[in-house]
C-alpha positions as a Markdown table, in Angstrom:
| # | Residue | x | y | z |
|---|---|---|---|---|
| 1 | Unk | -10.7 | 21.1 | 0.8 |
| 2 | Unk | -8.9 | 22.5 | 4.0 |
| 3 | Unk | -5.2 | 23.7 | 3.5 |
| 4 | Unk | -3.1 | 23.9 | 6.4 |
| 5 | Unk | -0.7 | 26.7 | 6.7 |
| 6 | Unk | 2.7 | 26.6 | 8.3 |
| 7 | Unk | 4.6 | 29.7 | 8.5 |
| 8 | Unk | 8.4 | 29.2 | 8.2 |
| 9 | Unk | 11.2 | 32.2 | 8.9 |
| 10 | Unk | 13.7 | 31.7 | 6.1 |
| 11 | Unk | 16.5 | 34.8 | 6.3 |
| 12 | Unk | 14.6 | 36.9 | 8.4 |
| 13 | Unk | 11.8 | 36.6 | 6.1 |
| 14 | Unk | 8.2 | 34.9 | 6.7 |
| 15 | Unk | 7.1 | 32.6 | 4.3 |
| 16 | Unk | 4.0 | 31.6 | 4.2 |
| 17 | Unk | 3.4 | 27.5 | 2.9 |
| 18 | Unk | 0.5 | 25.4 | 2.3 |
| 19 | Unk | -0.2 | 21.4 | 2.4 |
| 20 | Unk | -3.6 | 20.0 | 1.5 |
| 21 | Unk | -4.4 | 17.5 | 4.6 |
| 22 | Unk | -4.1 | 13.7 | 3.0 |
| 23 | Unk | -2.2 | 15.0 | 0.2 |
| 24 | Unk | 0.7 | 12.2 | -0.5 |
| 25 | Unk | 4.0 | 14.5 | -0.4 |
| 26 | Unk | 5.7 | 11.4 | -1.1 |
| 27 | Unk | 7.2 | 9.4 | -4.5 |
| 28 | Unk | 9.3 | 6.9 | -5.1 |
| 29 | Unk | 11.8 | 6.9 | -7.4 |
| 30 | Unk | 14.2 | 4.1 | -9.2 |
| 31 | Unk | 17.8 | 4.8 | -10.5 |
| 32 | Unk | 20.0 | 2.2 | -11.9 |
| 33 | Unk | 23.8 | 2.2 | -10.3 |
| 34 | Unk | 24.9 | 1.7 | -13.9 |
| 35 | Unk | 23.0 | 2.7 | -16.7 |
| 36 | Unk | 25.0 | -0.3 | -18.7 |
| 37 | Unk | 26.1 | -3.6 | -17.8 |
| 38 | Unk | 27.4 | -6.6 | -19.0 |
| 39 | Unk | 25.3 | -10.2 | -18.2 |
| 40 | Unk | 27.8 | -11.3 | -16.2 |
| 41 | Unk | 27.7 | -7.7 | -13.9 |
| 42 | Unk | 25.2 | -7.2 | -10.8 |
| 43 | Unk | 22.2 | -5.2 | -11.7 |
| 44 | Unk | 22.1 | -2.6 | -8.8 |
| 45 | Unk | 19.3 | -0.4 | -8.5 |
| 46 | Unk | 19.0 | 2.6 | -5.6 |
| 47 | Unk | 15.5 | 2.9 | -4.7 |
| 48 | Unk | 14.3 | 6.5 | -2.7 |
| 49 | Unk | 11.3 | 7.6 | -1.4 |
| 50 | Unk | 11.4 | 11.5 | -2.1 |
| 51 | Unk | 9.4 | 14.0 | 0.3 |
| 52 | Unk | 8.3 | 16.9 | -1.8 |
| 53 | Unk | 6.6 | 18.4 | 1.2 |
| 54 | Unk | 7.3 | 21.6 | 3.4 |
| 55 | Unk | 7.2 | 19.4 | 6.5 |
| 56 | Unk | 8.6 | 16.4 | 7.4 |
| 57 | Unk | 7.3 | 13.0 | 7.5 |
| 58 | Unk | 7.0 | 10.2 | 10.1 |
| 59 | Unk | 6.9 | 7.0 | 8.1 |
| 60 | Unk | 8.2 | 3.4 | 8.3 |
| 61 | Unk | 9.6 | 2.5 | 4.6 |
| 62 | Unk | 10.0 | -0.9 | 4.0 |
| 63 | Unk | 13.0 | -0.9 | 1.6 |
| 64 | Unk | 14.4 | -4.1 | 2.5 |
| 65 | Unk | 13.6 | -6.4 | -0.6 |
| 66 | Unk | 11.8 | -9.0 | -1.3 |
| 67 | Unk | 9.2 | -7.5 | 0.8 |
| 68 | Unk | 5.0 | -7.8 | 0.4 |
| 69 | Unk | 5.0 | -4.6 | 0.8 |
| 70 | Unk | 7.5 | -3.6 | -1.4 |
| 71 | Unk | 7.3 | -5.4 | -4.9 |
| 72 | Unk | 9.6 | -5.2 | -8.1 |
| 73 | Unk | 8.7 | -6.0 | -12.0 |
| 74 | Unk | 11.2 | -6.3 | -14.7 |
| 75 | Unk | 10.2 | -6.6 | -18.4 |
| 76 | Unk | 13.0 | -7.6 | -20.6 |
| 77 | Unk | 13.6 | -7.5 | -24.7 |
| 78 | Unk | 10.6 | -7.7 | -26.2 |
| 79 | Unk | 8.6 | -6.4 | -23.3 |
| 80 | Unk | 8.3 | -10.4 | -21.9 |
| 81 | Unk | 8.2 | -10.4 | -18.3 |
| 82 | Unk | 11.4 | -11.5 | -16.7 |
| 83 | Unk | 10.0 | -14.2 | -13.6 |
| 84 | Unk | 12.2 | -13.7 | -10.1 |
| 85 | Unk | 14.6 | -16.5 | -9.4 |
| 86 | Unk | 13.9 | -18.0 | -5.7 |
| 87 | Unk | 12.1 | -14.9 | -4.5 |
| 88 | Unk | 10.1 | -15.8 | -1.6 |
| 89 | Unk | 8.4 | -12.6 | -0.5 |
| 90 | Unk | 7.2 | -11.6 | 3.3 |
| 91 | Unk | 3.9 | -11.4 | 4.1 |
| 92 | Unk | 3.7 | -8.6 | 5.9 |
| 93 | Unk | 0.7 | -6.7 | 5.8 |
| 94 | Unk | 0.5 | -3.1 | 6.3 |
| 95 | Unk | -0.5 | -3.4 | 10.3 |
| 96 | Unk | 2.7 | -5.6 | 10.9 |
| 97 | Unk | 4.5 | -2.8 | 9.4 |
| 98 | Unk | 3.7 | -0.9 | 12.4 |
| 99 | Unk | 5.9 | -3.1 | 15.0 |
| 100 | Unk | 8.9 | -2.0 | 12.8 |
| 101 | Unk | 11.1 | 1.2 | 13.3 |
| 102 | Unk | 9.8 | 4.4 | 11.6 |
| 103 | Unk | 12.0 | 6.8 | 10.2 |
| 104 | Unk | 11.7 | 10.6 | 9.4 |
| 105 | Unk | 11.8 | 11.8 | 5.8 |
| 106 | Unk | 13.4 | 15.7 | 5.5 |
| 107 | Unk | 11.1 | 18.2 | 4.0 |
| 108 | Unk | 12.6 | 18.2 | 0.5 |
| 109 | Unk | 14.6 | 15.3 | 1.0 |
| 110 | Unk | 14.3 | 11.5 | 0.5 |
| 111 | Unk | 15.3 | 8.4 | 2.6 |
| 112 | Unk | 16.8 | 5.1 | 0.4 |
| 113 | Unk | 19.3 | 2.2 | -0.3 |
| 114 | Unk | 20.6 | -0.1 | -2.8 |
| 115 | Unk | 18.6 | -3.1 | -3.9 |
| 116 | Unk | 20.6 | -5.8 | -5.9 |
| 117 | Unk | 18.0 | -6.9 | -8.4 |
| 118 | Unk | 20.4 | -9.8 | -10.5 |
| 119 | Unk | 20.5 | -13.3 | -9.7 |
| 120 | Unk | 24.0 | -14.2 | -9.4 |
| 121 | Unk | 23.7 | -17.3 | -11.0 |
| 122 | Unk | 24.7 | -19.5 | -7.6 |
| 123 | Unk | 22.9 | -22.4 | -6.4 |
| 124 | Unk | 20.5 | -20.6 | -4.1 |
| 125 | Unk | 21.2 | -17.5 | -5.7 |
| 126 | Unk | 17.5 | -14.9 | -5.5 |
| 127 | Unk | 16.7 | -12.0 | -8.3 |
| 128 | Unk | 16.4 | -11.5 | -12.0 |
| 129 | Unk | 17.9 | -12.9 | -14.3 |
| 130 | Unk | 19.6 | -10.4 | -17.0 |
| 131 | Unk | 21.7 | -13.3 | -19.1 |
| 132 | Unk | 20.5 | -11.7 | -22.5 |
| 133 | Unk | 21.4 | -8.5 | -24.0 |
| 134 | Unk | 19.3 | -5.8 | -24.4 |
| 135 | Unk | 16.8 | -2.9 | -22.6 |
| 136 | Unk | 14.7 | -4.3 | -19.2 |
| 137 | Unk | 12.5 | -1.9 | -18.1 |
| 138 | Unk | 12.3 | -1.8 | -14.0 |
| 139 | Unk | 8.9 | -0.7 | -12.1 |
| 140 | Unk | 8.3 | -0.6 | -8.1 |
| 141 | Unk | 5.8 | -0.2 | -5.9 |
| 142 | Unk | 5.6 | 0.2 | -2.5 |
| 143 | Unk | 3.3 | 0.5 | 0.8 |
| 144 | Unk | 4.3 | 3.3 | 3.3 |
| 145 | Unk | 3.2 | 3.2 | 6.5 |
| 146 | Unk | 2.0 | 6.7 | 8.7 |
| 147 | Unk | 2.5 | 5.5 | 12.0 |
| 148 | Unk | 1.1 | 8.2 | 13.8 |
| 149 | Unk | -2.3 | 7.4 | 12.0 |
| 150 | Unk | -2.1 | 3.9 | 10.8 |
| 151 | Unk | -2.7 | 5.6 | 7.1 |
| 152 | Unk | -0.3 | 4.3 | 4.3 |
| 153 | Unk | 0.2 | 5.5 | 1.2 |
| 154 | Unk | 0.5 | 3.3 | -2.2 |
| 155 | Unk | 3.4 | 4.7 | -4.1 |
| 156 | Unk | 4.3 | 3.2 | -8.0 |
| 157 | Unk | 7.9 | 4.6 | -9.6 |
| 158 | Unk | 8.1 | 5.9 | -12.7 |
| 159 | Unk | 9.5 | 2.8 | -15.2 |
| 160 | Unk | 13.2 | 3.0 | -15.3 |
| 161 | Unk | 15.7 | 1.3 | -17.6 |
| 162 | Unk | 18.7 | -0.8 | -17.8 |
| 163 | Unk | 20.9 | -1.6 | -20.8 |
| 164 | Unk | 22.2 | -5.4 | -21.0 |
| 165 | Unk | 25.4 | -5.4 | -23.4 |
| 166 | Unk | 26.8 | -8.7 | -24.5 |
């Protein structure tokens, strides 16, 4: 395998760093607002996608959600999966990704929002339902589009929990 090497000035001093070409620098990563919250409360969950990389990155990050390209799970008590109320995602595929604005993720920093994940129980209303108490567990997966090369990268977040209290 080919590294690239980038030397950087930090202080006056070189440093010397290294990136494998087609190595993924980047992860996504799930963080409940509120670690606990009551049924009646909106489950709000910030959703970034981390560049561990020396070097910036040129990406389009689809973080609007529902999204085909970006897709949520949530298991609740009892590990039973928890079905999305009126959750109509787009159909986008990876090449329509392309027409939409990219954005540039830091070297060591991340890009992100809020997603609301709770249904809030209204005629209409589009989410998960968390009506009974207990531990969900929240996965996410999402395509990222190079737009520079056309390449995308498949990321999948570590599983992250909220606590439903009565």
């Amino acid at each position: 395998m080919r590294l690239r090497q980038i030397i950087l000035v930090i202080g006056g001093t070189l440093v010397v760093a290294q990136e494998a070409p087609g190595q993924n620098p980047l992860r996504l990563a799930l963080r409940p607002v509120q670690a606990s919250v009551g049924t009646a409360d909106p489950v709000i969950i910030e959703v970034r996608v981390e560049n561990s990389g020396s070097m910036p990155v040129r990406a389009i990050v689809p973080l609007e959600w529902p999204n085909a390209q970006f897709f949520i799970e949530v298991r609740g008590p009892n590990d039973t999966a928890v079905a999305p109320v009126n959750v109509a995602a787009t159909h986008e595929t990876p090449m329509e990704l392309r027409d939409r604005s990219e954005t540039v993720i830091p070297a060591g920093g991340f890009v992100g929002g809020r997603v609301t994940l709770s249904a809030d129980r209204s005629a209409g209303a589009r989410g998960f339902d968390f009506s009974r108490p207990g531990v969900y567990r929240v996965v996410a997966f999402m395509h990222v589009l190079d737009p520079a090369s056309g390449r995308g990268w498949a990321l999948a977040a570590d599983t992250t929990e909220v606590r439903v209290r009565p």
